[in-house]
C-alpha positions as CSV (number, residue, x, y, z in Angstrom):
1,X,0.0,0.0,0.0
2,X,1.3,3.3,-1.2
3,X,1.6,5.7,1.9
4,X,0.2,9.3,1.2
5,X,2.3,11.9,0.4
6,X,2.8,15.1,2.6
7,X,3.9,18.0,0.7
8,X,4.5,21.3,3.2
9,X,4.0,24.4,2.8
10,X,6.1,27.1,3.6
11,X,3.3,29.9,6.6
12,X,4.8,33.0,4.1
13,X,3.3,31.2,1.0
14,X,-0.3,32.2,0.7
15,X,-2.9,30.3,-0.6
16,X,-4.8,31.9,-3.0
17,X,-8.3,30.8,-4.0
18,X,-11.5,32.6,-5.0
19,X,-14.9,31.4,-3.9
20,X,-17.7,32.8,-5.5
21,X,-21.0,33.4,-3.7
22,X,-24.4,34.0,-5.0
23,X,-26.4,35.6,-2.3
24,X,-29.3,36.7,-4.5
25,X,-28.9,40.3,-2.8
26,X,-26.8,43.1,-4.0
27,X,-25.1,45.3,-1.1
28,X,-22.9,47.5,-2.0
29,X,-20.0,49.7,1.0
30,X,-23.8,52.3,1.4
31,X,-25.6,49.1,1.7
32,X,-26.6,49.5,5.9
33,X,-28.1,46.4,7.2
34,X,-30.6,46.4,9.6
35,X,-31.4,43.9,12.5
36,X,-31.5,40.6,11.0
37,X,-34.4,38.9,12.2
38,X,-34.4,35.2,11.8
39,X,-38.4,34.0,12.2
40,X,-38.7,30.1,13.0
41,X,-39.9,28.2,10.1
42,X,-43.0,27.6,10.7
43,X,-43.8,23.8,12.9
44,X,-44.7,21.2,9.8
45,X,-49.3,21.2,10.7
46,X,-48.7,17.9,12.4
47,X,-52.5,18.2,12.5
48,X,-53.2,15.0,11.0
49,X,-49.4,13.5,11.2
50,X,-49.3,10.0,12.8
51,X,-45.9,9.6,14.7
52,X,-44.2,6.1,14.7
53,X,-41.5,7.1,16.9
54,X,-42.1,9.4,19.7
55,X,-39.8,11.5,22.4
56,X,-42.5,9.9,25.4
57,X,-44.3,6.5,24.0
58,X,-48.4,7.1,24.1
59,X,-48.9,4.2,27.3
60,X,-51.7,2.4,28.9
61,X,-52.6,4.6,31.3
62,X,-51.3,3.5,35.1
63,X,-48.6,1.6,32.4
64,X,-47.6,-1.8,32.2
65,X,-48.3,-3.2,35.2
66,X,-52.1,-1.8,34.9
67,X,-52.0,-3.0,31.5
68,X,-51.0,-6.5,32.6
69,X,-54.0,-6.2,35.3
70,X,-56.5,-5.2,32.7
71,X,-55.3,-8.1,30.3
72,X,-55.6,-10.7,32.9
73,X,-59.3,-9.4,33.9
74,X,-60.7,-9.1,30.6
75,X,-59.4,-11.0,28.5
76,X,-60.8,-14.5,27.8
77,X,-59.6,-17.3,26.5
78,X,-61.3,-18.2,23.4
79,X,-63.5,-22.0,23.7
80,X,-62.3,-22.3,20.2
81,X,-58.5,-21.8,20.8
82,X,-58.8,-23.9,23.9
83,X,-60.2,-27.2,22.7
84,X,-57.8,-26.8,19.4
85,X,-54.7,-25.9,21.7
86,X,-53.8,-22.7,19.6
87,X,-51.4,-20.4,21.4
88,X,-49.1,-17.6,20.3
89,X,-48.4,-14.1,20.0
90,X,-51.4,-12.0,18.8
91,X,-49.8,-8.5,17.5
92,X,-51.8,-5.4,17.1
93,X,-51.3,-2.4,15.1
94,X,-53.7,1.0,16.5
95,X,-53.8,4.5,16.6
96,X,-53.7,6.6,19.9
97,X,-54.5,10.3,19.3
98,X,-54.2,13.1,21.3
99,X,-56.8,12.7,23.5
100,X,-55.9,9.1,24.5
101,X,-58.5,7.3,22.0
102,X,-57.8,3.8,20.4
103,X,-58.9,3.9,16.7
104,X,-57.4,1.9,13.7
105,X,-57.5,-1.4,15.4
106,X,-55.8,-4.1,12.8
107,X,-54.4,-7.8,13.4
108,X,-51.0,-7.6,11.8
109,X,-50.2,-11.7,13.2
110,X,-52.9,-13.7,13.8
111,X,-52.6,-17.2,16.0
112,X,-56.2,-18.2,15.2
113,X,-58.9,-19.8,17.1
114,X,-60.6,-16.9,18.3
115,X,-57.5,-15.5,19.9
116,X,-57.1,-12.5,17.2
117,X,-60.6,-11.2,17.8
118,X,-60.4,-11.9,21.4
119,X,-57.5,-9.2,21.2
120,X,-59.3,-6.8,19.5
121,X,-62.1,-7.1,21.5
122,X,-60.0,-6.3,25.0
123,X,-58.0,-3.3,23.4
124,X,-61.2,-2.0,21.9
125,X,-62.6,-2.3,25.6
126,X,-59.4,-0.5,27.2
127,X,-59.9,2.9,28.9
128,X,-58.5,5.9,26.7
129,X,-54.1,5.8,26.8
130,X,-52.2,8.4,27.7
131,X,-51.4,10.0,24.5
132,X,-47.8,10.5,23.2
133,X,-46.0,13.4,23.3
134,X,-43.4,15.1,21.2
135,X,-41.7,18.6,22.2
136,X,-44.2,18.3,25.3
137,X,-47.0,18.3,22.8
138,X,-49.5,15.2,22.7
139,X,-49.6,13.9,19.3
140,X,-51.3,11.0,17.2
141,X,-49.2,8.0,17.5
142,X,-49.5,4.2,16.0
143,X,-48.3,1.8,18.3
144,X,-48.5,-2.3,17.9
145,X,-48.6,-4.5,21.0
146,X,-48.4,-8.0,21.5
147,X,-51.0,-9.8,23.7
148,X,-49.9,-13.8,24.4
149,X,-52.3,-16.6,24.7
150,X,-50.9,-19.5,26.7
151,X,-53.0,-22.5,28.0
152,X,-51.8,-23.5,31.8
């Protein structure tokens, strides 16, 4: 491997090089400048913009303990997936929006046997979340969970 080569230079020699720069505005030496105000560009209307990724995740509220509580006391095991032995991992994709409310409910993996709209069913059931925030702001945010049906 060929090492680099290091050429010095002399601190008298002076590099010379002109940049050009197209500011779009002509000033001239009478040209006085007044305050520069920079204004904010204006926050993207995240009216209707569903976050993915959030600074603070939208939660069940009283979080995942409560959650776990609410699963175990609602959530019934389907006859169906019972006598047929079905167990797994149902995941679900939903919306939380600002005020806490669970819309856009969709199975996204199914185990069958009832156990999909049994998990539906209990997060449709769940009391409003505790919305999401971003920059302190609540905001609309999916979110996809993972409810577990195990026979004992």
């Amino acid at each position: 491997m060929k090492q680099p080569q290091i050429i010095e230079i002399p601190d008298e020699e002076e590099i010379e090089e002109e940049i050009e720069i197209d500011l779009d505005v002509e000033i001239t030496e009478e040209t006085e400048v007044e305050d520069i105000i920079f204004e904010e560009e204006p926050e993207e209307e995240s009216a209707d913009k569903i976050f993915l990724v959030v600074e603070e995740d939208a939660e069940f509220p009283g979080g995942r303990e409560a959650w776990t509580k609410f699963l175990n006391k609602n959530l019934k095991y389907p006859k169906q997936a019972k006598r047929m032995g079905v167990e797994g991992n149902v995941y679900l994709s939903f919306i939380v929006d600002r005020t806490g409310t669970i819309s856009d409910i969709s199975v996204i993996r199914e185990v069958g046997g009832g156990c999909d709209e049994e998990a539906v069913r209990v997060l449709e059931k769940s009391p409003k979340w505790t919305p999401g925030k971003q920059r302190g702001k609540a905001v609309i945010q999916r979110m996809t969970i993972r409810i577990i049906f195990r026979l004992k």
